[in-house]
N, CA, C and O of each residue as an XYZ file, in Angstrom:
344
protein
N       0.844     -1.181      0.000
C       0.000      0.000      0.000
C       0.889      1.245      0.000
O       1.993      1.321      0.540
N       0.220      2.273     -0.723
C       1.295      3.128     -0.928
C       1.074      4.575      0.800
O       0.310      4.802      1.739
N       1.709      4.834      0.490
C       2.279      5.924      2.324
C       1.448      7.304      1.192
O       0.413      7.836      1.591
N       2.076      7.712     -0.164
C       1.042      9.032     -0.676
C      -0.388      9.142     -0.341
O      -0.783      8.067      0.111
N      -1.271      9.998     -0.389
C      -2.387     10.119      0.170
C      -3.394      9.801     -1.381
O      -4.213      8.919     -1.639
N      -2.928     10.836     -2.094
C      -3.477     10.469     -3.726
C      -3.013      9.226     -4.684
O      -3.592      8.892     -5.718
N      -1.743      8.557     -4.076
C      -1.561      7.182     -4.667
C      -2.758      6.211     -3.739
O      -3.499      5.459     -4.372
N      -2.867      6.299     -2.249
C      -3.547      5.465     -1.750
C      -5.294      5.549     -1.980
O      -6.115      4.683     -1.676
N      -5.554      6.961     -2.652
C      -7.389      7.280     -3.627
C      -6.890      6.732     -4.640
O      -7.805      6.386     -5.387
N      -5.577      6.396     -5.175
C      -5.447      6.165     -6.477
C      -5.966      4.632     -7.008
O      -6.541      4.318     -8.050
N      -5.535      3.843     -5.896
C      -5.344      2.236     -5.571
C      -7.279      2.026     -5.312
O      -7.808      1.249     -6.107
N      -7.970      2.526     -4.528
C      -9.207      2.719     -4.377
C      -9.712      2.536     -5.310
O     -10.153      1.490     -5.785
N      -9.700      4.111     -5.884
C     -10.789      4.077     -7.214
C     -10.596      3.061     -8.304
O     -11.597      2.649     -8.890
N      -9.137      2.518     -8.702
C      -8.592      1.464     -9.583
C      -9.192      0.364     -8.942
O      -8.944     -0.532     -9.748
N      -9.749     -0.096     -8.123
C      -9.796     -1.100     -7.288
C     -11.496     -1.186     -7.989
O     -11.897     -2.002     -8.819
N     -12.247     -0.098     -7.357
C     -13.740     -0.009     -7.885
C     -14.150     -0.182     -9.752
O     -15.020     -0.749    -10.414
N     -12.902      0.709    -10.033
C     -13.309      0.458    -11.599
C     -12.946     -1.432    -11.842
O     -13.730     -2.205    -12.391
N     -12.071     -1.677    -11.475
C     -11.401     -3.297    -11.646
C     -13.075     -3.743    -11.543
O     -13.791     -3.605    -12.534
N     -13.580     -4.248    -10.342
C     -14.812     -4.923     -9.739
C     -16.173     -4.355    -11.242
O     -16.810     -5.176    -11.903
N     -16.243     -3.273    -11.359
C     -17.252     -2.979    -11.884
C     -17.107     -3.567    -13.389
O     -18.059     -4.181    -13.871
N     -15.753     -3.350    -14.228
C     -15.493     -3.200    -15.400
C     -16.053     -5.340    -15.606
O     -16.660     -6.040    -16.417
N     -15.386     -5.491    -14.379
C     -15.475     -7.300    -14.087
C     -16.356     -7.669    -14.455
O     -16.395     -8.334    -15.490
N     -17.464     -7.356    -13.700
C     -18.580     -7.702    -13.659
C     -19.481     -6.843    -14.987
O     -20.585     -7.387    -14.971
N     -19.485     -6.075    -15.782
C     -19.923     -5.584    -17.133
C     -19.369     -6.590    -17.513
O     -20.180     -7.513    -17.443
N     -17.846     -7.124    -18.105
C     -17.336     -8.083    -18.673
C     -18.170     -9.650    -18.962
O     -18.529    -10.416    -19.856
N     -18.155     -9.461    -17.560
C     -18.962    -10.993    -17.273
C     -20.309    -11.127    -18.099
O     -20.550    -12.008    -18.925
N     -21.063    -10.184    -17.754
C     -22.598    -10.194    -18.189
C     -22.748    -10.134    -19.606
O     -23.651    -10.706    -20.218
N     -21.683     -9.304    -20.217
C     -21.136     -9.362    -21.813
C     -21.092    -10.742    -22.123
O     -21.936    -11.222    -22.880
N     -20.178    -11.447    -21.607
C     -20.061    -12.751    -21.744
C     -21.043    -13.731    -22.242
O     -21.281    -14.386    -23.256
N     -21.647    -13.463    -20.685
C     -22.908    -14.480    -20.992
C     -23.755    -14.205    -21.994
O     -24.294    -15.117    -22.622
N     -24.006    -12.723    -22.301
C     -25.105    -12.440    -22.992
C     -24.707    -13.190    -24.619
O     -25.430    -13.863    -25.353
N     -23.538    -12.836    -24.759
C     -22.527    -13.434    -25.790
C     -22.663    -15.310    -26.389
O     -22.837    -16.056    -27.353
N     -22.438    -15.223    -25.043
C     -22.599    -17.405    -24.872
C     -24.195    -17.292    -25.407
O     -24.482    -17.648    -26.550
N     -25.241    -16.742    -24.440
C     -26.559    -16.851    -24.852
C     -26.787    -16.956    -25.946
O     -27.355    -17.909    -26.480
N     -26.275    -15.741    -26.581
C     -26.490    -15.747    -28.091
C     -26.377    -17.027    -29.509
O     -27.049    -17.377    -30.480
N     -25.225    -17.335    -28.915
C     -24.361    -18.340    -29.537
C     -24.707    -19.982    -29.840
O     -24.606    -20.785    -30.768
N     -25.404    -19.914    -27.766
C     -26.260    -21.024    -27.677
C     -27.626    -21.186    -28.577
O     -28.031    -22.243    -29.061
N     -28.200    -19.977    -28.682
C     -29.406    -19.933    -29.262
C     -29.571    -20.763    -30.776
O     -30.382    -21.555    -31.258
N     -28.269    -20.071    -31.229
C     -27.970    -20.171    -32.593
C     -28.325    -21.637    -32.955
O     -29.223    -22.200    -33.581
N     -26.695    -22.168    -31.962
C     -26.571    -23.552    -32.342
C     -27.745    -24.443    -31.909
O     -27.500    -25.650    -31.889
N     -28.835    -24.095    -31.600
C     -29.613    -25.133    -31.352
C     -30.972    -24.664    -31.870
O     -32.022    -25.236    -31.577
N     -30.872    -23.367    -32.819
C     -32.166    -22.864    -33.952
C     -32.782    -22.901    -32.987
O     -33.696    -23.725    -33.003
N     -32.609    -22.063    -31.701
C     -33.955    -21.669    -31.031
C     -34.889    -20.332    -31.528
O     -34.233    -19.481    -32.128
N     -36.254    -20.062    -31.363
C     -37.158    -19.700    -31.941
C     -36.473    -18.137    -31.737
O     -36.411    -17.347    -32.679
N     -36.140    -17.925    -30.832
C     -35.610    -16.681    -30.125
C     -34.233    -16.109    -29.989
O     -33.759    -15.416    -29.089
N     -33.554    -16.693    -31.413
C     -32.224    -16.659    -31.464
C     -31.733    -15.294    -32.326
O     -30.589    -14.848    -32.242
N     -32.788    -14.710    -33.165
C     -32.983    -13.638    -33.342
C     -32.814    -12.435    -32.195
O     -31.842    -11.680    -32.243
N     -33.885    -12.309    -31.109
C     -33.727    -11.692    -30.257
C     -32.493    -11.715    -29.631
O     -31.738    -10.745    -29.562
N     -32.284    -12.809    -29.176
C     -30.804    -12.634    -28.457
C     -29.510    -12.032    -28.948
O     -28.751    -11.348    -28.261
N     -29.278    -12.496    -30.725
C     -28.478    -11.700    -30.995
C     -28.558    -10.251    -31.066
O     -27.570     -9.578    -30.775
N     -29.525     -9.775    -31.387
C     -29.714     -8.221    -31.269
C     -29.743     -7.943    -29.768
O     -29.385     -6.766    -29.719
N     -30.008     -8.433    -28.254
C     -29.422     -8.359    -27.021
C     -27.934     -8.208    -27.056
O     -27.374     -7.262    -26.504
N     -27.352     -9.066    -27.653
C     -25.817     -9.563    -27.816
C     -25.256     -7.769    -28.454
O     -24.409     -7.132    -27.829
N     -25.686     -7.415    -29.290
C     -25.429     -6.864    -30.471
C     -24.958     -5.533    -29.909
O     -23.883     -4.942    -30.006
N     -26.323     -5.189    -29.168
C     -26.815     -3.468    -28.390
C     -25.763     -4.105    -27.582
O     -24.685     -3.739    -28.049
N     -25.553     -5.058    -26.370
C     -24.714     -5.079    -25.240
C     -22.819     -4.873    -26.067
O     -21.829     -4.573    -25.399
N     -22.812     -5.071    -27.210
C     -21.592     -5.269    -27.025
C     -21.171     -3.569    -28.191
O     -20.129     -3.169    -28.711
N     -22.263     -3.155    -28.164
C     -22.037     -1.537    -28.506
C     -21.954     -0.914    -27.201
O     -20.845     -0.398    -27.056
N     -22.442     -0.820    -26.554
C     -22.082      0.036    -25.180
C     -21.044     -0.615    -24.721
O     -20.149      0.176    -24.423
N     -20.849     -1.396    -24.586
C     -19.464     -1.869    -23.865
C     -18.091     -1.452    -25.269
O     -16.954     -1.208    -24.865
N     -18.289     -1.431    -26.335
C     -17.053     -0.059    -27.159
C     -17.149      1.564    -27.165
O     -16.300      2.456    -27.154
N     -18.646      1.540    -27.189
C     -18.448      2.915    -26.091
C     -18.138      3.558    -24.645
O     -18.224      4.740    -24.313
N     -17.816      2.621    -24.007
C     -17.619      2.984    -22.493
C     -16.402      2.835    -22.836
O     -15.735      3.850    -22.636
N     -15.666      1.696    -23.416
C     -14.216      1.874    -23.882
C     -13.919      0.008    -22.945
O     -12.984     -0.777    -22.788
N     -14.712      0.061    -22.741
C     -15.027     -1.670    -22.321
C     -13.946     -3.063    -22.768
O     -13.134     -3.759    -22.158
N     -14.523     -2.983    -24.320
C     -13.908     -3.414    -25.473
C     -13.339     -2.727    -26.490
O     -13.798     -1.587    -26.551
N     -12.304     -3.025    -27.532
C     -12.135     -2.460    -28.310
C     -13.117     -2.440    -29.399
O     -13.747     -3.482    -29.579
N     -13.398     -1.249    -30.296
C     -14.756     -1.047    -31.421
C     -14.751     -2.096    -32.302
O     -15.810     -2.558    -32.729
N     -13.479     -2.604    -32.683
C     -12.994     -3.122    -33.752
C     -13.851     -5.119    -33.420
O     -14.396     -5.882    -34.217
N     -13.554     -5.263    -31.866
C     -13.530     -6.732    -31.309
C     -15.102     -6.644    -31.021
O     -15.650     -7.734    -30.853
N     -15.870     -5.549    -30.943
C     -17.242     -5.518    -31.180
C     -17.834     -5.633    -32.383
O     -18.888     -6.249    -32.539
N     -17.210     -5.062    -33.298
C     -17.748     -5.160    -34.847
C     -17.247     -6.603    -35.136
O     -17.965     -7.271    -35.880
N     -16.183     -7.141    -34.682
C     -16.036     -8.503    -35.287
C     -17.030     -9.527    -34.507
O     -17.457    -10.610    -34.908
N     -17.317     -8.740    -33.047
C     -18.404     -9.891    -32.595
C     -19.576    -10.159    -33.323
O     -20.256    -11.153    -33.579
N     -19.598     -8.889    -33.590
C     -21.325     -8.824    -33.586
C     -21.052     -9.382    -35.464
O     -22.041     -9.817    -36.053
N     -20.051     -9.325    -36.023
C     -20.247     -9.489    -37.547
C     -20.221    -11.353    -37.309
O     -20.474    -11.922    -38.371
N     -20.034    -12.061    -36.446
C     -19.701    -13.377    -36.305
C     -20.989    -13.740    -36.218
O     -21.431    -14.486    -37.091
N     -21.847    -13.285    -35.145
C     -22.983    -13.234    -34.744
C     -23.905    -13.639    -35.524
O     -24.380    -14.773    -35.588
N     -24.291    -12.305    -36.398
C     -24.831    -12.258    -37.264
C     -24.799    -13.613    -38.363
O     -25.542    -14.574    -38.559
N     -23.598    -13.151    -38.912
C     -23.308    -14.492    -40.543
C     -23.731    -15.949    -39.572
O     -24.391    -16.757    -40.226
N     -23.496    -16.285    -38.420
C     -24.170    -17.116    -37.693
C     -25.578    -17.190    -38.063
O     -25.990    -18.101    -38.782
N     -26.363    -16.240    -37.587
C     -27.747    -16.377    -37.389
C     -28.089    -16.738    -38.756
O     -28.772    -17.756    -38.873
N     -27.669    -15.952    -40.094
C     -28.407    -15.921    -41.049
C     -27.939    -17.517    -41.631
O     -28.677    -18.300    -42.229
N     -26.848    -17.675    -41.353
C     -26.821    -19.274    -41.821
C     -27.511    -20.500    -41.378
O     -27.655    -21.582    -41.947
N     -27.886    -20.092    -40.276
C     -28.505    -20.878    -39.307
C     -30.314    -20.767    -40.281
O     -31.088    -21.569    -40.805
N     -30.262    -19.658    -40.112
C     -32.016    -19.435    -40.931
C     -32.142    -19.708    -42.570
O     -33.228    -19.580    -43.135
């Protein structure tokens, strides 16, 4: 731990963003897997999910989450998924 007063707010707030960014990550994830699952098993609602998938993984390149680039390739995977699937 650091003895500075603004290194030891520094360690804090890094600490809170770590936990939060985590847990956005995570829920990305799943929403991600969801999607994926849907696909592979032509569920009725696999549509919806990817567009869940789609919106979640645009805000997470705007918050700076992910990179824009690893969102556009998600969501472009996604997609050519679904439509092959249909």
């Amino acid at each position: 731990m650091p003895n500075i007063k603004s290194a030891m707010k520094r360690v804090k707030t890094n600490n809170k963003k770590h936990a939060a960014n985590s847990s956005r990550k995570s829920t990305l994830r799943n929403q991600l897997k969801s999607a994926r699952l849907a696909i592979e098993s032509s569920a009725a609602d696999a549509a919806e999910k990817v567009k869940i998938a789609t919106v979640a993984l645009d805000v997470a390149a705007s918050k700076g989450l992910i990179h824009k680039n690893k969102a556009a390739r998600n969501k472009s995977r996604l997609v050519n998924a679904l439509n092959k699937m249909a």
